[in-house]
N, C-alpha and C positions, 0 to 999 in steps of 0.2 A: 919474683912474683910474690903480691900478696894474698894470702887467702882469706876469706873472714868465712868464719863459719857459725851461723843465728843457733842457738840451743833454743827448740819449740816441743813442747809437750806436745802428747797424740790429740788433746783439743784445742791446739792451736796457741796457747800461750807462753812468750818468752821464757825465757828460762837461765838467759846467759849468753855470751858469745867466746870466741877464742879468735885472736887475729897473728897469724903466721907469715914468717918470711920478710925480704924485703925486696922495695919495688924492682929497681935497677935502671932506672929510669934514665938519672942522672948519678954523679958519682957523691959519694957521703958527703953532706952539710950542705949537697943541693940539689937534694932529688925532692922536689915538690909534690909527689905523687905519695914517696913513703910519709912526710911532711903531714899530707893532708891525714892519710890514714891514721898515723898515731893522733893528731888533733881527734879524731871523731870518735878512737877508742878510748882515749883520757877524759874525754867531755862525757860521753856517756855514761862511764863510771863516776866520776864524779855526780853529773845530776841524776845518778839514780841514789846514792847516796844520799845528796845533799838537799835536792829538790822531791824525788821519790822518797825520800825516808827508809831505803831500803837496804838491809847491811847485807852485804854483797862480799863475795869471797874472792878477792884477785888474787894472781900469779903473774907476776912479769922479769921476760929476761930480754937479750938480745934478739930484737926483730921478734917476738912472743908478748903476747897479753891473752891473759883471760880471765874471765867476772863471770862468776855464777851466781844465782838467787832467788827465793824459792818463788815459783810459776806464780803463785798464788800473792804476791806484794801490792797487786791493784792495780789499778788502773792507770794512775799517774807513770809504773814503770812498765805499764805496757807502752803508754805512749814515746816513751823515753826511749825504745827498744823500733818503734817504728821509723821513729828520726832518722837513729841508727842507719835502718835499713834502708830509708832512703835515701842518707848520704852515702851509702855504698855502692848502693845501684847506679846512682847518678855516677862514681868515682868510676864505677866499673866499666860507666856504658862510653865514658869521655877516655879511658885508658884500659881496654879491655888486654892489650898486649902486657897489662901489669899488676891487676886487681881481679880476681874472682871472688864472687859471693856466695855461698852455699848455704842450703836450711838442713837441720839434721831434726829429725825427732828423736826424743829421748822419751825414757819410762820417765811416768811419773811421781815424781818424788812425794 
């Protein structure tokens, strides 16, 4: 199972995400599900980087990613973070047996 979990301040603004586990969908080099997952988490870090301008703090290991950054980066990686979200949703509503999405709020930084 994959988890993703949105890092949201108490008024509502990104913050970062962490994405755990893997799908099990299919077996290693053809599970399309973990496939899609890691595309939507490398692309979002990247365009918040690249396209947001925003220096963002990763960690990745085996079946683990996560990008944190500060709530306050603007607008452009707000929207970067909505994408996000709704290619998860969408991943999660199309393979619920393999993807969960969760929102956590954190203090704000």
């Amino acid at each position: 199972m994959i988890r993703v979990t949105l890092r949201r301040t108490g008024s509502g603004l990104y913050a970062g995400y962490e994405i755990t586990g893997h799908a099990g969908w299919a077996e290693k080099g053809h599970d399309i599900v973990c496939a899609a997952a890691s595309f939507l988490g490398i692309t979002c870090a990247n365009a918040l980087e690249r396209a947001a301008g925003v220096k963002t703090e990763n960690k990745t290991g085996d079946g683990y990613l996560s990008v944190r950054f500060p709530a306050e980066s603007g607008e452009k990686a707000q929207t970067v973070m909505q994408v996000l979200r709704q290619g998860f949703l969408d991943l999660a509503d199309t393979y619920p047996d393999y993807v969960k999405l969760n929102e956590t709020t954190i203090m704000e930084e």
